[in-house]
FILUMFI-416791 format. One record per residue (C-alpha): y, x, z; residue in one letter. Coordinates in steps of 0.02 Angstrom, whole numbers, plus 50000, padded with zeros to 5 digits. Example, Ala and Ser with C-alpha at 12.3 -4.5 7.8 and 13.67 -1.06 7.14 Angstrom:
// FILUMFI-416791
+-------+-------+-------+------+
!    c2 !    c1 !    c3 ! rest !
+-------+-------+-------+------+
! 49775 ! 50615 ! 50390 !    A !
! 49947 ! 50684 ! 50357 !    S !
+-------+-------+-------+------+
//
This chain:
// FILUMFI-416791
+-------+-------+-------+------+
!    c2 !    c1 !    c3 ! rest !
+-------+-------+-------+------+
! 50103 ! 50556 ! 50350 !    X !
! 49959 ! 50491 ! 50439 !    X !
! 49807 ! 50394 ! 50355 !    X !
! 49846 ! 50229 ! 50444 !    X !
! 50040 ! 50250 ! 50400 !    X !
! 49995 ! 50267 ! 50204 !    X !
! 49892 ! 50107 ! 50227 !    X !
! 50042 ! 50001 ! 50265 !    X !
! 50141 ! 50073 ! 50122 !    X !
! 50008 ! 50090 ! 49994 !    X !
! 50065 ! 49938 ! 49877 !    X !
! 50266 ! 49992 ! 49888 !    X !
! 50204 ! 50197 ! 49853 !    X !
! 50127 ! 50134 ! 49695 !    X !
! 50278 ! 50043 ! 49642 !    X !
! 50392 ! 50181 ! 49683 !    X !
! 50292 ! 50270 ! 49576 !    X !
! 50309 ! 50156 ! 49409 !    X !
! 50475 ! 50095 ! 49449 !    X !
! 50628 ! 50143 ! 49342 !    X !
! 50755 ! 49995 ! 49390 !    X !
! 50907 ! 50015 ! 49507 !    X !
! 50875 ! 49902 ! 49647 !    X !
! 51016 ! 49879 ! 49787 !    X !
! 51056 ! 49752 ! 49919 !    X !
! 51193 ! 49697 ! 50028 !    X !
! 51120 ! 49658 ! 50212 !    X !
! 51235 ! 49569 ! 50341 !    X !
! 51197 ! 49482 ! 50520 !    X !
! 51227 ! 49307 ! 50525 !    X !
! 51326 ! 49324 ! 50687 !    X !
! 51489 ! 49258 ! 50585 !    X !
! 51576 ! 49193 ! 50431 !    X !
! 51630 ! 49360 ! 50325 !    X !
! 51774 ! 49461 ! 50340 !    X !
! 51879 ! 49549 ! 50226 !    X !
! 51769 ! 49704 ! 50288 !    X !
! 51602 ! 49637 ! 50250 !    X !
! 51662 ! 49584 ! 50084 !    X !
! 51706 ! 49784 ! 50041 !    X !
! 51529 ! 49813 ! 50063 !    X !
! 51469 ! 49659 ! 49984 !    X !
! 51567 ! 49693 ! 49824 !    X !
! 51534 ! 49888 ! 49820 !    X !
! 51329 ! 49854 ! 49843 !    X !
! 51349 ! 49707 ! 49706 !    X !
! 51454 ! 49831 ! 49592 !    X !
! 51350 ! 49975 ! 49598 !    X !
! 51194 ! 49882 ! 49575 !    X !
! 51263 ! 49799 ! 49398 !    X !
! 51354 ! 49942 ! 49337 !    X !
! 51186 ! 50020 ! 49341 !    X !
! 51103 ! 49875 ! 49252 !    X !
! 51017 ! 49835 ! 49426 !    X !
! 50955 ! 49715 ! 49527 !    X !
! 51046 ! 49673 ! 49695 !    X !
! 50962 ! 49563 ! 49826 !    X !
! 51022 ! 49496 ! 49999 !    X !
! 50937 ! 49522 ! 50160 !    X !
! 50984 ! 49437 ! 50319 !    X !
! 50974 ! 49541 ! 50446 !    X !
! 50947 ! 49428 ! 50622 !    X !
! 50811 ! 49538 ! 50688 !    X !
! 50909 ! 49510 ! 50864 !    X !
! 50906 ! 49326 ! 50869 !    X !
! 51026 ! 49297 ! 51030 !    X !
! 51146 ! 49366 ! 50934 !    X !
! 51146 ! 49254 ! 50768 !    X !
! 51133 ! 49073 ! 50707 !    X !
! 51087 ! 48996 ! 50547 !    X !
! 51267 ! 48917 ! 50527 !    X !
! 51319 ! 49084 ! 50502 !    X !
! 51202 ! 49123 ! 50359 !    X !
! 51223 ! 48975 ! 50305 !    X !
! 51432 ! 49018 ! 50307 !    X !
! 51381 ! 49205 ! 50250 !    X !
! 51267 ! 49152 ! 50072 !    X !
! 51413 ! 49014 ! 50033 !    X !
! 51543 ! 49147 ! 50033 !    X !
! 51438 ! 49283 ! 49926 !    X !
! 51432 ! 49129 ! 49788 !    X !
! 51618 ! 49078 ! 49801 !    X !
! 51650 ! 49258 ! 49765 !    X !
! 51553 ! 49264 ! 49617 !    X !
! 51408 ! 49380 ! 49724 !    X !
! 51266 ! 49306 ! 49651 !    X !
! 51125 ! 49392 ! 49721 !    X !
! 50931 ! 49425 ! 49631 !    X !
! 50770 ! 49328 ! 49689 !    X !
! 50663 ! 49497 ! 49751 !    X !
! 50486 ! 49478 ! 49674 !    X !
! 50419 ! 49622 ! 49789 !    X !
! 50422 ! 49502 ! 49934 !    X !
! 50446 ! 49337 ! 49803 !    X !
! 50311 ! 49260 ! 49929 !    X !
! 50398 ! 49288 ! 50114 !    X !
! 50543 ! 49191 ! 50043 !    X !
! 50583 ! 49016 ! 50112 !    X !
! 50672 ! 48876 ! 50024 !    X !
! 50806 ! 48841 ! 50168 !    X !
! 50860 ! 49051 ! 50169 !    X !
! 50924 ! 49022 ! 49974 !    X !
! 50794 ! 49180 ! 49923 !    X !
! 50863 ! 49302 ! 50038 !    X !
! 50727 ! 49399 ! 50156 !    X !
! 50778 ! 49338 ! 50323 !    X !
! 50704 ! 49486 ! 50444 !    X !
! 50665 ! 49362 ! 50603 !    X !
! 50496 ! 49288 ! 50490 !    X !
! 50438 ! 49472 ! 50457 !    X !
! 50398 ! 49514 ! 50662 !    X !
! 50204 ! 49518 ! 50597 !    X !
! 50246 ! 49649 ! 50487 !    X !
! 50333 ! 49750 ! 50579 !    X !
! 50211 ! 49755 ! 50711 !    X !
! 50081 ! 49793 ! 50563 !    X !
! 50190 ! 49962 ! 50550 !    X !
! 50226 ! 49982 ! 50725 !    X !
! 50014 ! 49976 ! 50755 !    X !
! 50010 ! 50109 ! 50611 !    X !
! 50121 ! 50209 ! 50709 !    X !
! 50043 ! 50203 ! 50857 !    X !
! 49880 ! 50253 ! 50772 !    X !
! 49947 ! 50405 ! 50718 !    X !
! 50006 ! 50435 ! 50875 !    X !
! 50216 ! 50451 ! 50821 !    X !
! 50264 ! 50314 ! 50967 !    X !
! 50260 ! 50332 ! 51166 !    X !
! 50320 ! 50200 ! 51293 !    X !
! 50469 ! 50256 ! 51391 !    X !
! 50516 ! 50217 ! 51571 !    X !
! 50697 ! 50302 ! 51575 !    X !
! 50845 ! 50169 ! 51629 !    X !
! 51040 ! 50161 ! 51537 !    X !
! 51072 ! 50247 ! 51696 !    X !
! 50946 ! 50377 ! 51678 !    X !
! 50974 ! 50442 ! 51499 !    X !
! 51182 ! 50429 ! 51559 !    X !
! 51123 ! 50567 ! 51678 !    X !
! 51044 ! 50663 ! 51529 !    X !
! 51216 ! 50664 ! 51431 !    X !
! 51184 ! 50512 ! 51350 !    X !
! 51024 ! 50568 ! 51254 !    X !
! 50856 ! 50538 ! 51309 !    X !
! 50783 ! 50693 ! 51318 !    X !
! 50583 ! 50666 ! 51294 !    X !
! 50540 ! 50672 ! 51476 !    X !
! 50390 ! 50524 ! 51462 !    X !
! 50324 ! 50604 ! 51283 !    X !
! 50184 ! 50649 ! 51368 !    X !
! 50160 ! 50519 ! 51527 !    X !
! 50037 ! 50398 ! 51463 !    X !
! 50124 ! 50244 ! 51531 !    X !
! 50083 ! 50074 ! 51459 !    X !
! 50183 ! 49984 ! 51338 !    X !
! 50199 ! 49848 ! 51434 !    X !
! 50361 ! 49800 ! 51473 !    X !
! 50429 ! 49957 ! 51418 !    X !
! 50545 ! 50004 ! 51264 !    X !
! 50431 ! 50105 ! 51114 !    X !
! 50502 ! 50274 ! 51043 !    X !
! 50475 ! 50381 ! 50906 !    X !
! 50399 ! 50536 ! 50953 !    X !
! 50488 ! 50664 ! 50821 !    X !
! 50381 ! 50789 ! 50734 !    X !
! 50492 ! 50820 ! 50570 !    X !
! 50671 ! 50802 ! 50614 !    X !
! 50805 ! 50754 ! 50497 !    X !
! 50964 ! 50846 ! 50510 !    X !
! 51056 ! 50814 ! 50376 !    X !
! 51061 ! 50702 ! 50182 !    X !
! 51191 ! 50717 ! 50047 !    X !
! 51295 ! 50540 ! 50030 !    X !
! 51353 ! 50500 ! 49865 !    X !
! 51524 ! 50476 ! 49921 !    X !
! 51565 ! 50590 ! 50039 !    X !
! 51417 ! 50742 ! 50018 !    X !
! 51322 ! 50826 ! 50142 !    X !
! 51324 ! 50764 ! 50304 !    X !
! 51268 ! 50847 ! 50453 !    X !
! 51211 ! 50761 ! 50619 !    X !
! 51216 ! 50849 ! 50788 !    X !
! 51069 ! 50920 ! 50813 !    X !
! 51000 ! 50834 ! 50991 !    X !
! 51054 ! 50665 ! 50927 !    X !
! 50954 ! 50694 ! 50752 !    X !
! 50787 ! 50766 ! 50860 !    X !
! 50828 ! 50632 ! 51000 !    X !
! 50660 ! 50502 ! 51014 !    X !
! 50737 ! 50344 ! 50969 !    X !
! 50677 ! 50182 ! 51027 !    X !
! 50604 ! 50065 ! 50875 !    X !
! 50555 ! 49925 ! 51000 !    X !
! 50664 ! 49874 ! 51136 !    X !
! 50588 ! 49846 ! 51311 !    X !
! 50626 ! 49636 ! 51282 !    X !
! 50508 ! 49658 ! 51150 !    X !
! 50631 ! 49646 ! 50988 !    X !
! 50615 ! 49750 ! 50859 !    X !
! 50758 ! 49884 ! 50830 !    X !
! 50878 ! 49890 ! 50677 !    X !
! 50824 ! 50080 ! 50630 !    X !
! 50637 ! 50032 ! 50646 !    X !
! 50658 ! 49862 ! 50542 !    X !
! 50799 ! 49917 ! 50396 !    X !
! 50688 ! 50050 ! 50357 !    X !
! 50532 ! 49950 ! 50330 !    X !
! 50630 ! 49803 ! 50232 !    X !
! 50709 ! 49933 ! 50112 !    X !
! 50536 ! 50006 ! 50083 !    X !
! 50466 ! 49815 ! 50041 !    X !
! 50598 ! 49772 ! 49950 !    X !
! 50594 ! 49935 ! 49825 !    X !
! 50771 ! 49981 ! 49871 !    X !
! 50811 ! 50133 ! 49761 !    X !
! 50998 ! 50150 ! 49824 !    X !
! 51090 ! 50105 ! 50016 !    X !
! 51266 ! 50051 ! 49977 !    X !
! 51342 ! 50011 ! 50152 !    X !
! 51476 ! 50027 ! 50272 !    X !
! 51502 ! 50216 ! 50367 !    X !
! 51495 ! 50151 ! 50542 !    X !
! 51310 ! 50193 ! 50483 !    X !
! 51314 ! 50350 ! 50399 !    X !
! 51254 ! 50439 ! 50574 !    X !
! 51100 ! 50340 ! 50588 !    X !
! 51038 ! 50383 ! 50417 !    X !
! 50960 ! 50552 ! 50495 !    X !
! 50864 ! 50436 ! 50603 !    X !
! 50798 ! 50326 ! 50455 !    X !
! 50770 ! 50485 ! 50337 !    X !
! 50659 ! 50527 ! 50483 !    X !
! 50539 ! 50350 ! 50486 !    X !
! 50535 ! 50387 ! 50293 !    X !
! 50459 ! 50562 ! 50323 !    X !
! 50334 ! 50461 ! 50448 !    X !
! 50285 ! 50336 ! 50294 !    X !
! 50259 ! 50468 ! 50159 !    X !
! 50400 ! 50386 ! 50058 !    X !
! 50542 ! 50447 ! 49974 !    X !
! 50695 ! 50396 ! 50051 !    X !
! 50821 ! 50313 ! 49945 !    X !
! 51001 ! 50387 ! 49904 !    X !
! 51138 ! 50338 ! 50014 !    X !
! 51311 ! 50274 ! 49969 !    X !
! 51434 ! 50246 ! 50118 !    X !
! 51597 ! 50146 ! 50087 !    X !
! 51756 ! 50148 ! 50185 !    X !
! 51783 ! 50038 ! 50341 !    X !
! 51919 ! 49936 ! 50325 !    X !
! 52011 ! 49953 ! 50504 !    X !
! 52187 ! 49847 ! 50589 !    X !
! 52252 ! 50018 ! 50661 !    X !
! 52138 ! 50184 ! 50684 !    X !
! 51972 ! 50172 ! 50760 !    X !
! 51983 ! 49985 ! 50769 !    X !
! 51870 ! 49925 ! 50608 !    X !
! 51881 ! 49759 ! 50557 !    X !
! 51739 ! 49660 ! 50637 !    X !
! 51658 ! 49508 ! 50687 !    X !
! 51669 ! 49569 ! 50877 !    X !
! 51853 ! 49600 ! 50846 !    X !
! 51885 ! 49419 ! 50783 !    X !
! 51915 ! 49472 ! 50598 !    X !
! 51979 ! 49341 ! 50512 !    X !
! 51859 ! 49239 ! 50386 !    X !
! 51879 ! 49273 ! 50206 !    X !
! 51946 ! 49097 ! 50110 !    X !
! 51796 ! 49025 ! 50010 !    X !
! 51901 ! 48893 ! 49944 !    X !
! 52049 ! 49013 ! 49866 !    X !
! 51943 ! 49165 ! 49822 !    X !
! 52053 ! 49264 ! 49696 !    X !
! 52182 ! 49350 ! 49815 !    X !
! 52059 ! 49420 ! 49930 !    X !
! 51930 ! 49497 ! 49781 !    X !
! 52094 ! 49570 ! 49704 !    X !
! 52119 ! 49638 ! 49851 !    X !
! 51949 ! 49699 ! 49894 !    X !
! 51939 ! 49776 ! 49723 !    X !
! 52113 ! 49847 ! 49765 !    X !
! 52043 ! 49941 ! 49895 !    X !
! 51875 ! 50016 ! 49826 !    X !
! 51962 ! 50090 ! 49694 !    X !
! 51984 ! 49976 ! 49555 !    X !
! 52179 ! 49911 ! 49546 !    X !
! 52179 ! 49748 ! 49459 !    X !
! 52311 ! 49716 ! 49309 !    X !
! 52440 ! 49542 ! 49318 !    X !
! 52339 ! 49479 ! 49180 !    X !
! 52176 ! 49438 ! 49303 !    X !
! 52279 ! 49335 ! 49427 !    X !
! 52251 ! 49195 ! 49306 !    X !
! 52066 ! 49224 ! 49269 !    X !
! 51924 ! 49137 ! 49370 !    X !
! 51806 ! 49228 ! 49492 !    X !
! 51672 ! 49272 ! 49371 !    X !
! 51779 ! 49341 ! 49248 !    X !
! 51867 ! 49451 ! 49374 !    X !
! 51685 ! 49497 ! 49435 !    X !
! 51624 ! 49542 ! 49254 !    X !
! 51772 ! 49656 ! 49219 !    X !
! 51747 ! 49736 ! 49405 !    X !
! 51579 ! 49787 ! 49340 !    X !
! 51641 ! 49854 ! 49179 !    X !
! 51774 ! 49961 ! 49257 !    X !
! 51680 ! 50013 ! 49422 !    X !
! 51668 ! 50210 ! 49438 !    X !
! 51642 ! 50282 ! 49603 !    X !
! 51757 ! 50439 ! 49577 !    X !
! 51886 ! 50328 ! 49607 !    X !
! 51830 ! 50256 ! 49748 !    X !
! 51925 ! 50322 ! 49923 !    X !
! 51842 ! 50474 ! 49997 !    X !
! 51910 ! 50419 ! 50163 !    X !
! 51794 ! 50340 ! 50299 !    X !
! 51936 ! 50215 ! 50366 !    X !
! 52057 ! 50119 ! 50277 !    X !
! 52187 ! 50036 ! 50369 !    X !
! 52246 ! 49859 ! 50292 !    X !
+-------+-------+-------+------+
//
């Protein structure tokens, strides 16, 4: 950790420091209305956070703007509440927070402070311009393989990488246990801003869990492979990573998750019930007779009651 890196950080190291409250968060693009998939990882985040007498916010994550739409978040933040997800107003970041986003962090208002970081980096001297093509790093095997580390190009124009001095190989999940990347992709330099000048998802997530205090990562494993990556911006920071907790994807046949992309069908906001049974169903928690004739929030306050995660599925893909 660099002096201009603890700079950024030095208001969330001291609350790291005092705090002793679970804090989660559930953190979807607003590219779409959500799916039965989305709401696995909704209602895991929102359990685990309760059961352990935390707080759970909601983040939306539209750091690449041509690919969302307020609609959508809008569609996204009326579903959570129909399903009894009621999220927590974050006082860490209590003053970013905008009437119209409902008190969720909404990352496409925060491009000031992630350029504070990115500057920070740069001081220290952890990021490098790169001038390597889709076509290039294809040639390489698909891994970019540090060629302009050292090339002094200017950043303009140009994607921004990480230069890796501490690589992360592996973190223990509290699902599924160790997990071990492949070594070039864990020690590849990964770009944090794209050459169009948007910010990238590892760069951004890891900064917004940092601000926000987030103590535990509850989330779909299509992302368990990146968390090497993120462990490694968190050695870069001087901050403790958080623990990780990666639920299974729910998939139509194998290899083929349920997704926005693949046209998922919207969860019903209007007739709720079937779909949390179901949800609940399939993270571990079989639902009696008896709560088919309850209302959301009484299903929702006996999910949290009952939630344990040694029965939820230690399988990455579920297929539904």
């Amino acid at each position: 950790m660099s002096h201009s890196t603890e700079l950024v950080f030095r208001q969330q190291q001291s609350f790291f420091q005092s705090n002793k409250q679970y804090r989660g968060r559930f953190a979807p693009s607003p590219s779409g209305p959500l799916h039965l998939g989305s709401l696995i990882a909704a209602l895991g985040s929102y359990l685990q956070a309760k059961r352990n007498n935390g707080l759970w916010f909601v983040r939306i994550e539209d750091i690449d703007e041509t690919r969302c739409n307020f609609n959508a978040q809008n569609q996204i933040l009326d579903a959570l509440e129909a399903f009894g997800l009621n999220w927590d107003i974050d006082q860490q970041t209590v003053s970013e927070l905008q009437q119209k986003d409902r008190g969720c962090l909404v990352q496409s208002q925060r491009k000031d402070r992630y350029q504070q970081v990115l500057n920070a980096l740069s001081d220290a001297d952890l990021v490098y311009p790169c001038d390597c093509t889709r076509k290039q790093i294809k040639a390489m095997g698909g891994l970019y393989d540090g060629r302009c580390r050292n090339a002094n190009l200017s950043s303009e124009n140009r994607p921004i990488r990480l230069r890796q001095e501490d690589v992360s190989t592996k973190f223990e999940d509290v699902l599924f246990g160790t997990q071990v990347a492949e070594s070039h992709f864990a020690a590849e330099d990964f770009i944090i801003k794209r050459r169009d000048g948007l910010f990238a998802y590892q760069l951004v997530v890891v900064i917004d869990d940092i601000d926000q205090g987030i103590t535990e990562v509850v989330r779909g494993a299509d992302i368990m492979e990146l968390t090497t990556r993120q462990i490694a911006l968190y050695k870069c920071f001087g901050i403790t990573p958080p623990s990780y907790l990666h639920l299974p994807l729910l998939a139509s046949k194998p290899g083929f998750k349920l997704s926005k992309q693949n046209h998922a069908a919207a969860i019903n906001i209007n007739h709720p019930i079937p779909e949390l049974l179901k949800a609940l169903t399939l993270l571990g928690l079989p639902t009696s007779d008896e709560l088919n004739d309850g209302s959301v929030q009484e299903i929702i306050d006996w999910a949290v009651a009952h939630w344990q995660l040694n029965k939820l599925p230690k399988q990455t893909e579920l297929l539904v």
